[in-house]
C-alpha positions in Angstrom: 13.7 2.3 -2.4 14.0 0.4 -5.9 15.0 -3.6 -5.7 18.5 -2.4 -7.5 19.3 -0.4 -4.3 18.0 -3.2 -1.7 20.4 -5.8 -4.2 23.7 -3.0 -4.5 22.8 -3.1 -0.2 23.3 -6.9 0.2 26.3 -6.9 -2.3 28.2 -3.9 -0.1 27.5 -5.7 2.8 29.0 -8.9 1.2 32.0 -7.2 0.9 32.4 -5.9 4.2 31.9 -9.0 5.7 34.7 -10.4 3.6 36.7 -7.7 4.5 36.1 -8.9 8.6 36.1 -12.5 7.6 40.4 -12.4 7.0 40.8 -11.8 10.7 41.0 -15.0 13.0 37.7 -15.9 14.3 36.7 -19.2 16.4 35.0 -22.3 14.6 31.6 -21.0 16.7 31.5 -17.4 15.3 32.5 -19.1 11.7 29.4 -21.1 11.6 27.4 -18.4 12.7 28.3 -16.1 10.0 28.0 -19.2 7.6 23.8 -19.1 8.7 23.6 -15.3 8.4 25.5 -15.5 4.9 23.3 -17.9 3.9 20.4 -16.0 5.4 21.2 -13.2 3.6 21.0 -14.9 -0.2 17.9 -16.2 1.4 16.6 -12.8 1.9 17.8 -11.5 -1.9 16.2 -15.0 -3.6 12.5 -14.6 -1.8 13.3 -10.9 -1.6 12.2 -10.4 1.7 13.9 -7.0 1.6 12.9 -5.9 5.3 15.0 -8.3 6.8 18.4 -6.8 5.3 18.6 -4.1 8.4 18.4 -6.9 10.8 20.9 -9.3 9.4 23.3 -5.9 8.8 22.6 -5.9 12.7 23.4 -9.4 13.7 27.0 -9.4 12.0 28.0 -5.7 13.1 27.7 -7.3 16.7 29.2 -10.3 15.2 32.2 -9.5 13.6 34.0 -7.5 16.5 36.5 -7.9 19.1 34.0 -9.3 21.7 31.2 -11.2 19.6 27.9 -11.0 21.1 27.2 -14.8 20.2 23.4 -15.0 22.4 22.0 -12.0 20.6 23.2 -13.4 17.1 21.8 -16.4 17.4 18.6 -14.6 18.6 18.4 -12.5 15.4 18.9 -15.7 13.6 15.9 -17.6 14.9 13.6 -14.5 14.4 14.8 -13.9 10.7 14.3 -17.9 9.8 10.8 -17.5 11.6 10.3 -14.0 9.6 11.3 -15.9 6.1 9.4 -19.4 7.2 6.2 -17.1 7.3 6.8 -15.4 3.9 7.9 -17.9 1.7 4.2 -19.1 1.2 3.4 -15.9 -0.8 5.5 -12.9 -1.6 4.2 -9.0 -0.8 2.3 -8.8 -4.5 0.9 -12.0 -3.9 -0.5 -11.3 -0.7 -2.1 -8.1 -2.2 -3.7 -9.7 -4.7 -5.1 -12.4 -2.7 -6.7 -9.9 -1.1 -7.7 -8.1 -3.7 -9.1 -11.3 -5.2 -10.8 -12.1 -1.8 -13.1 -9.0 -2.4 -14.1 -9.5 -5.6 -15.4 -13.3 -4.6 -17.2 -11.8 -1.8 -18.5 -8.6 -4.0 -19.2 -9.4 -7.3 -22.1 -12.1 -6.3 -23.5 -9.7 -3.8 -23.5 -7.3 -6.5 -25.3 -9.7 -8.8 -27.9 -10.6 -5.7 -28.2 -6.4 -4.8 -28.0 -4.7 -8.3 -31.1 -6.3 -9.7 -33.2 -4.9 -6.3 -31.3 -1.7 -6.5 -32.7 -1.0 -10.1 -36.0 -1.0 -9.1 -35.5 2.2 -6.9 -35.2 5.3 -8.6 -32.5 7.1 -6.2 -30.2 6.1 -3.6 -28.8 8.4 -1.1 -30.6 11.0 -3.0 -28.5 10.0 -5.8 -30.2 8.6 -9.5 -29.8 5.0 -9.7 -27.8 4.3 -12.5 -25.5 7.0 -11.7 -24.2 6.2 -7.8 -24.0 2.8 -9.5 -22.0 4.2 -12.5 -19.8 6.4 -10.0 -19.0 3.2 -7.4 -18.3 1.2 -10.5 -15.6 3.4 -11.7 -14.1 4.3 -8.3 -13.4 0.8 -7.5 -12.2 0.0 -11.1 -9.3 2.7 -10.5 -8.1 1.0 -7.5 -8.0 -2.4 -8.9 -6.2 -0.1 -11.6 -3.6 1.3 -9.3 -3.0 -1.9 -7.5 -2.2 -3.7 -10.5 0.1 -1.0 -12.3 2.5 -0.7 -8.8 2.5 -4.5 -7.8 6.1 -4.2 -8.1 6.5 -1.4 -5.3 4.8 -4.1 -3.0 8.2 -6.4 -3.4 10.0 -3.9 -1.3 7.5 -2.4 0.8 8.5 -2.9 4.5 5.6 -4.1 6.3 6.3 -5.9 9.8 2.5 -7.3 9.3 1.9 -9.4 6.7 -1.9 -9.2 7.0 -1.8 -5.6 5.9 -0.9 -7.0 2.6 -4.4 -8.8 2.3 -6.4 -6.1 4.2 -4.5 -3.5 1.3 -5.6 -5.6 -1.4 -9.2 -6.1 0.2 -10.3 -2.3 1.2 -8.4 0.0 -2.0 -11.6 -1.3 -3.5 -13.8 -0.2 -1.2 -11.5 3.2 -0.6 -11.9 4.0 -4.2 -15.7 3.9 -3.9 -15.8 6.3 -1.0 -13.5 8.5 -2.5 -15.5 8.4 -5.6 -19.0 9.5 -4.3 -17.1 12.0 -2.4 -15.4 13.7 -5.5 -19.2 13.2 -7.4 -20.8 14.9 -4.2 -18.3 17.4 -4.3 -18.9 18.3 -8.1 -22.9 18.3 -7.5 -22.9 20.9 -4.9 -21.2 23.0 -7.1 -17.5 23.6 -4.8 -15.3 23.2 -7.2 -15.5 25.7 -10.1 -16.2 23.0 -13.4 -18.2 24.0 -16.3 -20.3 20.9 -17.0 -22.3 20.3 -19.9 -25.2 18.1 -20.1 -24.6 15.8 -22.9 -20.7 14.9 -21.4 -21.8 15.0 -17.8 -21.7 11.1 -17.2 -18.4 10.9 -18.9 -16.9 13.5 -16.2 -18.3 11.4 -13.8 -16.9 8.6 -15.2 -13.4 9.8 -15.8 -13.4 11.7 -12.0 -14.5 8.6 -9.9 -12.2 6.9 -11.6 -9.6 8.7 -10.7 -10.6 9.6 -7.5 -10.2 5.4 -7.0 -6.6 5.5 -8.8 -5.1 8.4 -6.7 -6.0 9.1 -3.3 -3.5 12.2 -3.9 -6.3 13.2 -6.0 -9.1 13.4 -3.5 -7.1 14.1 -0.8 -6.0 17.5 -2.8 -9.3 18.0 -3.1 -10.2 17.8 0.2 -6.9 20.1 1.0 -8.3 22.7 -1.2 -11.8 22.9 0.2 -10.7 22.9 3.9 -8.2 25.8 2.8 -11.2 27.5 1.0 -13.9 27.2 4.1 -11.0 28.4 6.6 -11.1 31.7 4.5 -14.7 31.7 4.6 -14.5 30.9 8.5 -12.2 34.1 9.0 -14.0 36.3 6.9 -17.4 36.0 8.9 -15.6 36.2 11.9 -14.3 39.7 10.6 -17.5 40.5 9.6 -18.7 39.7 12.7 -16.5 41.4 15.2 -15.1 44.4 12.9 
């Protein structure tokens, strides 16, 4: 859901509470819905868009014939803890602190490991400068695909904020796996690519990058080889038991 549709949600329910407010209410229930009201542009200004269910919540039990004052006032106290906690950083923040975090942690052990690394000619099996080349890429796309959609972040419903920094920390680290897993697909030969020599590193530039920017990309990889061994699966056992 876009920010527009989370701001037309806070204005509708504006208006419906106006609509309740022109019955008679006691001074009590009046303050209360004062705090939620003010709650709620609270909630639009750090745009702590998760909350918006709860507070709709709090005056539907509210505004009635019998109000159900204890459970407002509960709801209350949990949305100002739940908006205490977030107004230090907002959702994209959060993701790129996390993002951030891994680098600082990364790049010096990359400068401490690379040099070593160099000095051995394959790793995993793999030629040096390539599963270097392909790790590179795959974790360049996901710092690539964080940055582009920071914005989704804003209304992203998380009850954890800590996933936000663990998001921002491990895409990097995602995009690398996924990465050597496209190149190790393409090696053995199980996807059907004509590869030329002299644009070979260039493919495997372009794929592990990918593979870090869109996880839909590897994962319809994988979704095409598990369709393609399950045929293979079935036809031996046909072959096998005619």
């Amino acid at each position: 859901m876009s920010v527009d549709n989370y701001d037309d949600q806070i204005e509708a329910l504006i208006v419906v509470v106006q609509q309740r407010c022109q019955a008679e209410m006691s001074d009590e229930v009046q303050q209360v819905v004062a705090e939620l009201l003010r709650l709620l542009n609270w909630v639009r200004k750090d745009r702590q868009y998760q909350l918006i269910s709860t507070l709709k919540l709090a005056f539907e039990v509210l505004l009635v014939e019998k109000p159900q004052l204890t459970l407002v006032k509960q709801i209350t106290n949990n949305v100002h803890q739940e908006l205490k906690s977030g107004t230090q950083f907002s959702p994209p923040v959060r993701v790129v602190i996390g993002l951030c975090g891994w680098l600082f942690i990364a790049i010096p052990f990359m400068l401490l490991v690379i040099p070593e690394l160099m000095g051995q000619e394959l790793i995993l099996g793999i030629p040096t400068h390539l599963f270097l080349m392909v790790i590179l890429f795959g974790s360049i796309g996901s710092v690539v695909s964080i940055m582009v959609r920071i914005q989704d972040f804003l209304v992203l419903e998380v009850r954890d904020k800590f996933i936000l920094y663990f998001t921002g920390a491990f895409k990097p680290i995602i995009g690398m796996v996924f990465a050597i897993f496209v190149f190790a697909i393409i090696k053995s030969n199980l996807l059907p690519l004509a590869i030329r020599i002299d644009s070979e590193h260039y493919l495997f530039m372009a794929t592990s990058f990918l593979a870090g920017f869109s996880e839909r990309f590897a994962k319809d990889i994988v979704d095409s080889l598990e369709d393609r061994f399950e045929e293979a699966t079935k036809g031996s056992q046909n072959n096998k038991f005619p």
